[in-house]
BAKEMAR-124148 format. One record per atom (N, C-alpha, C): x, y, z; residue in three letters; atom name. Coordinates in steps of 0.02 Angstrom, whole numbers, plus 50000, padded with zeros to 5 digits. Example, Ala and Ser with C-alpha at 12.3 -4.5 7.8 and 13.67 -1.06 7.14 Angstrom:
BEGIN
+-------+-------+-------+------+------+
:  east : north :    up : resn : name :
+-------+-------+-------+------+------+
: 50660 : 49716 : 50390 :  ALA :    N :
: 50615 : 49775 : 50390 :  ALA :   CA :
: 50660 : 49835 : 50390 :  ALA :    C :
: 50642 : 49888 : 50354 :  SER :    N :
: 50684 : 49947 : 50357 :  SER :   CA :
: 50645 : 50002 : 50394 :  SER :    C :
+-------+-------+-------+------+------+
This chain:
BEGIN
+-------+-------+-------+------+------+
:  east : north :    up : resn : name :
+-------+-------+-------+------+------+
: 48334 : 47856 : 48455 :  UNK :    N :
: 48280 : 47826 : 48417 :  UNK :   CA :
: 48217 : 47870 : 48422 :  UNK :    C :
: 48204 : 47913 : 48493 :  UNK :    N :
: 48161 : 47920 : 48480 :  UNK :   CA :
: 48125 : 48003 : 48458 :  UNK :    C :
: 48184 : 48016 : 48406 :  UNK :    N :
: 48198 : 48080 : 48403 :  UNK :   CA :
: 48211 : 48053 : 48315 :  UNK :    C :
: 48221 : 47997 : 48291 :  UNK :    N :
: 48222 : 47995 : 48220 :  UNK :   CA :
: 48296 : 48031 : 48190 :  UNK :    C :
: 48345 : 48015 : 48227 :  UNK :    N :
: 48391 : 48050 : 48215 :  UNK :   CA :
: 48459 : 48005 : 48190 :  UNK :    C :
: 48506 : 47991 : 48166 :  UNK :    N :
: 48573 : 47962 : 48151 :  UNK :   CA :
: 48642 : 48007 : 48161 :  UNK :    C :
: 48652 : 47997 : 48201 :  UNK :    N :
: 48720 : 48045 : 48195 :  UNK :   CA :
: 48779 : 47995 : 48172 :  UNK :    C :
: 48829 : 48035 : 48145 :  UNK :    N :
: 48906 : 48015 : 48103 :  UNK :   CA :
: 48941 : 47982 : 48192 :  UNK :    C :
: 48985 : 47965 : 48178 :  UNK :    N :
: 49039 : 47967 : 48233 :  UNK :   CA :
: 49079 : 48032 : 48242 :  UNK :    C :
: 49078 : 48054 : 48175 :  UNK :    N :
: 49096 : 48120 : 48183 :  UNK :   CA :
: 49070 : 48188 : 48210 :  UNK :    C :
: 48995 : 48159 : 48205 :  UNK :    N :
: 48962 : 48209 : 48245 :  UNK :   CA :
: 48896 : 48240 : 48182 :  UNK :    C :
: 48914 : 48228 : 48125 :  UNK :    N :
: 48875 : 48238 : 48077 :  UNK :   CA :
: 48811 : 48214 : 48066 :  UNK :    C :
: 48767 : 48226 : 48048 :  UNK :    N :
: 48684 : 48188 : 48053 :  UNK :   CA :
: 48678 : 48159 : 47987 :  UNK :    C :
: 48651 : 48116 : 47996 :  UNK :    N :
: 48652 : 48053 : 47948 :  UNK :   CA :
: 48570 : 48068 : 47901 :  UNK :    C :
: 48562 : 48091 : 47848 :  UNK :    N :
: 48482 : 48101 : 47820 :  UNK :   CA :
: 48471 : 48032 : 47829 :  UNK :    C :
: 48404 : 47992 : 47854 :  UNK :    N :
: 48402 : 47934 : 47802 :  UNK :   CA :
: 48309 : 47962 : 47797 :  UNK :    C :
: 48275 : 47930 : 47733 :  UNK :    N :
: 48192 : 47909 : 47736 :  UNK :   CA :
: 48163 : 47893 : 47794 :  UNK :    C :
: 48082 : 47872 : 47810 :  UNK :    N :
: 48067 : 47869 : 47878 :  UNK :   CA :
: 48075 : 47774 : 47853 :  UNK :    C :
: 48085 : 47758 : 47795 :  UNK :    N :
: 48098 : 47678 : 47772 :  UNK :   CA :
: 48153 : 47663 : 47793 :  UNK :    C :
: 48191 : 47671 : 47786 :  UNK :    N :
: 48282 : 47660 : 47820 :  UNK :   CA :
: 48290 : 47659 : 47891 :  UNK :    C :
: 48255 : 47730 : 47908 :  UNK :    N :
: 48266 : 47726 : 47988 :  UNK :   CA :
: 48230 : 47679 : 48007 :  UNK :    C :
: 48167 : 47659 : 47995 :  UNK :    N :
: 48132 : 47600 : 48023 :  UNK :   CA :
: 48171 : 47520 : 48009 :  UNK :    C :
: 48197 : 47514 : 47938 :  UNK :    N :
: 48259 : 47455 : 47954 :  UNK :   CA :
: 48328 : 47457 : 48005 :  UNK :    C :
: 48339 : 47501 : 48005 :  UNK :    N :
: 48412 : 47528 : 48038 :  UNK :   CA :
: 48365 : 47507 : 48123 :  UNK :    C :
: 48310 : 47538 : 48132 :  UNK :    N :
: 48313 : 47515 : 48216 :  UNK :   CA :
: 48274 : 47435 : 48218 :  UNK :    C :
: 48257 : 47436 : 48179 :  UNK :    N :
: 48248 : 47343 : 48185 :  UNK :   CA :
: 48307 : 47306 : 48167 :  UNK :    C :
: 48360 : 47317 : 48143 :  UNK :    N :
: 48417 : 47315 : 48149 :  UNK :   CA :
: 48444 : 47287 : 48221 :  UNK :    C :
: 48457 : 47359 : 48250 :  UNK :    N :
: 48491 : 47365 : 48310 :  UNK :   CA :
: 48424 : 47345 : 48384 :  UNK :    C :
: 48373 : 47343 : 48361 :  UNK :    N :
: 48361 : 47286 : 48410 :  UNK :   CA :
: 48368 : 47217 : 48406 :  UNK :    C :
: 48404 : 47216 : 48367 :  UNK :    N :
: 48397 : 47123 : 48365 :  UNK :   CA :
: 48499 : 47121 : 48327 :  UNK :    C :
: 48533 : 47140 : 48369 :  UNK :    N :
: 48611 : 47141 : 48355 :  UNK :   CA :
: 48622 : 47074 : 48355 :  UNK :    C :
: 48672 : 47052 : 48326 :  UNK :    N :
: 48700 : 46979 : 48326 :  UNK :   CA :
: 48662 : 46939 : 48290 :  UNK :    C :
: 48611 : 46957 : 48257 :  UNK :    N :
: 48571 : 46909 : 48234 :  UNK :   CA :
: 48538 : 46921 : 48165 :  UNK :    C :
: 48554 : 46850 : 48127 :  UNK :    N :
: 48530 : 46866 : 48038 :  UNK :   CA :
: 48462 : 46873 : 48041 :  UNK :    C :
: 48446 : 46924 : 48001 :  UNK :    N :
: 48351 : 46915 : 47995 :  UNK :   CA :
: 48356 : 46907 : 47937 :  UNK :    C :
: 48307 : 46865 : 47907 :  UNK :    N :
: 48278 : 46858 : 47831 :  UNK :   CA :
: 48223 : 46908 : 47798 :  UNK :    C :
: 48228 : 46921 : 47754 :  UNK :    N :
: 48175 : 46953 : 47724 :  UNK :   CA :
: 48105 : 46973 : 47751 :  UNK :    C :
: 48087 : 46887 : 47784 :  UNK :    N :
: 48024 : 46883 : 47823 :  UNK :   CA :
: 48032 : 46919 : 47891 :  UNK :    C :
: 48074 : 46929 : 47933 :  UNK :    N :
: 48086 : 46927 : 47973 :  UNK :   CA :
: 48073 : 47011 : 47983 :  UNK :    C :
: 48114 : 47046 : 47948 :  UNK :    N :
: 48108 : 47112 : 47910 :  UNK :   CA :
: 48034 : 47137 : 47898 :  UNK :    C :
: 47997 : 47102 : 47856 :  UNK :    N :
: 47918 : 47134 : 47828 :  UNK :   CA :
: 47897 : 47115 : 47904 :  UNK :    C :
: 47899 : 47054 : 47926 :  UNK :    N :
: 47863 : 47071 : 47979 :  UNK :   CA :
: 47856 : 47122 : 48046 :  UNK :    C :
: 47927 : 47146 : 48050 :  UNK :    N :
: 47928 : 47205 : 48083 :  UNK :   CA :
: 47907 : 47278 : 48058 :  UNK :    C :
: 47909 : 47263 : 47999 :  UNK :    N :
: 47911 : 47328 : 47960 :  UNK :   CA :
: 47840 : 47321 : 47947 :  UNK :    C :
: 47766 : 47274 : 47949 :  UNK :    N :
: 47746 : 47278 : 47911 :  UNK :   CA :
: 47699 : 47229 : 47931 :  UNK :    C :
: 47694 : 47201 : 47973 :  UNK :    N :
: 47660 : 47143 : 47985 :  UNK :   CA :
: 47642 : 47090 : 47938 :  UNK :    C :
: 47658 : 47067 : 47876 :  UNK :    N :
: 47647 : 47041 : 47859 :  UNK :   CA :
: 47727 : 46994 : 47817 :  UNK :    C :
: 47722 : 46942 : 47788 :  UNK :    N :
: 47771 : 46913 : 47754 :  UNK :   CA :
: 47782 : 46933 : 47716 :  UNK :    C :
: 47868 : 46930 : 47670 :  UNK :    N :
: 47872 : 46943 : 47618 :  UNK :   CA :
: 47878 : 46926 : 47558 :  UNK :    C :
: 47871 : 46958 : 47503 :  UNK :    N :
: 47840 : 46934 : 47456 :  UNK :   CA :
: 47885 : 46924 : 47390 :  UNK :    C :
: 47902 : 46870 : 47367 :  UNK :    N :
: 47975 : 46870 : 47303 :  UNK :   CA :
: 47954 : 46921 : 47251 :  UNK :    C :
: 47904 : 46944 : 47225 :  UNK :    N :
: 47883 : 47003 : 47180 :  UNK :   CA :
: 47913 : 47065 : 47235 :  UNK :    C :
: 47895 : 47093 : 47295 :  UNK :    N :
: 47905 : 47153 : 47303 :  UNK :   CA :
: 47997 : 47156 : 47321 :  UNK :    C :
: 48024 : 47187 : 47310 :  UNK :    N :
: 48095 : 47205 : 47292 :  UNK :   CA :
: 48118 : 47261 : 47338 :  UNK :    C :
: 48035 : 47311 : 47352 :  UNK :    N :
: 48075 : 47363 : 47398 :  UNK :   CA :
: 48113 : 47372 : 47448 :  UNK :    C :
: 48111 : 47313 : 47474 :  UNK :    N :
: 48150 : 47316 : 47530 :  UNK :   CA :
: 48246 : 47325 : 47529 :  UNK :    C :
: 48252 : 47284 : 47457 :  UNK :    N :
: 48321 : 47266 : 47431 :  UNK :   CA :
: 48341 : 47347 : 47440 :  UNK :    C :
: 48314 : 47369 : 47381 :  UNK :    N :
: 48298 : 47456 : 47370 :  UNK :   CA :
: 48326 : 47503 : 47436 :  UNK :    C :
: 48269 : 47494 : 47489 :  UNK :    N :
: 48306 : 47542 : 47551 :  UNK :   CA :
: 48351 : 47496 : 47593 :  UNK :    C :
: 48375 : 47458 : 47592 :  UNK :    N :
: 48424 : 47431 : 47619 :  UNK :   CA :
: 48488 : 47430 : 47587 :  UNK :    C :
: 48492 : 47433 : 47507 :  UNK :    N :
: 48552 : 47482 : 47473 :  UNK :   CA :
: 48552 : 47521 : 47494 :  UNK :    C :
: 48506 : 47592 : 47498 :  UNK :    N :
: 48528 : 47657 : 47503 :  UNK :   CA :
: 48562 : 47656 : 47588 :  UNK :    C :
: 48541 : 47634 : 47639 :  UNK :    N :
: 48545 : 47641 : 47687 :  UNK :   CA :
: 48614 : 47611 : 47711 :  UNK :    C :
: 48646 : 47556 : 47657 :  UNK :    N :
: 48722 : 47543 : 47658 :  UNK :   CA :
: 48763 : 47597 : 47652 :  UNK :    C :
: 48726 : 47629 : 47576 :  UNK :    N :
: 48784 : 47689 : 47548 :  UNK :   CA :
: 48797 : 47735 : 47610 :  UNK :    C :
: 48745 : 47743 : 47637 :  UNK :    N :
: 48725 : 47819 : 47687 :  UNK :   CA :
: 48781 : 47794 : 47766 :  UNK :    C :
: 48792 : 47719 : 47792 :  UNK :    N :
: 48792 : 47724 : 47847 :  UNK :   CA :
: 48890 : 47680 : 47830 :  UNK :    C :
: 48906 : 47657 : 47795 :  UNK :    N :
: 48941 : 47627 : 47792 :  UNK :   CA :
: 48999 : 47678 : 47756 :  UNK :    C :
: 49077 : 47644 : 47788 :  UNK :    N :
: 49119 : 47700 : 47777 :  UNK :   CA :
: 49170 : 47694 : 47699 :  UNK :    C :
: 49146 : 47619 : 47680 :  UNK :    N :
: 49180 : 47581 : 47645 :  UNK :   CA :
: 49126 : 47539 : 47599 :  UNK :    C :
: 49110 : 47552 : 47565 :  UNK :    N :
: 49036 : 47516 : 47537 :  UNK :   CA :
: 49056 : 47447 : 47503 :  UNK :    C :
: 49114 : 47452 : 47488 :  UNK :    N :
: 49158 : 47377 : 47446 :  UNK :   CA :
: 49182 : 47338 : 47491 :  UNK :    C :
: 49172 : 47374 : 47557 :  UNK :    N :
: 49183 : 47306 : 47638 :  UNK :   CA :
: 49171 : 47355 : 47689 :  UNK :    C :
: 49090 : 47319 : 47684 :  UNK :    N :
: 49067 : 47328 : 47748 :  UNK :   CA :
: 49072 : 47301 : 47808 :  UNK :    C :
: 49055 : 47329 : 47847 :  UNK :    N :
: 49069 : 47309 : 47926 :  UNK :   CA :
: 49000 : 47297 : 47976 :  UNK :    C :
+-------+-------+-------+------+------+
């Protein structure tokens, strides 16, 4: 994490935005557990989120395509 880095299992480095990587480790600090939207801006952002802003949907697609091995069933 604190090198901003993703590696493959394979060993390959994962590009993501500094937006992705910041969902991806709010992610994995909080394993086992659904966050909502709100839950999300507020880590990301301090504040709630908002049904107009969408970006989040946005880097949380890309960051499926990028990390997932199977995008039609994820894991």
């Amino acid at each position: 994490v604190n090198r901003r880095r993703l590696t493959a299992p394979a060993g390959e480095e994962i590009a993501l935005t500094d937006a992705e990587f910041d969902i991806l480790v709010v992610f994995l600090r909080n394993p086992a557990r659904i966050l909502t939207r709100d839950d999300l801006n507020l880590a990301l952002k301090g504040r709630p989120w908002s049904p107009t802003d969408r970006t989040l949907d946005g880097h949380i697609a890309r960051l499926r395509k990028k990390i997932e091995p199977d995008i039609e069933r994820p894991t």
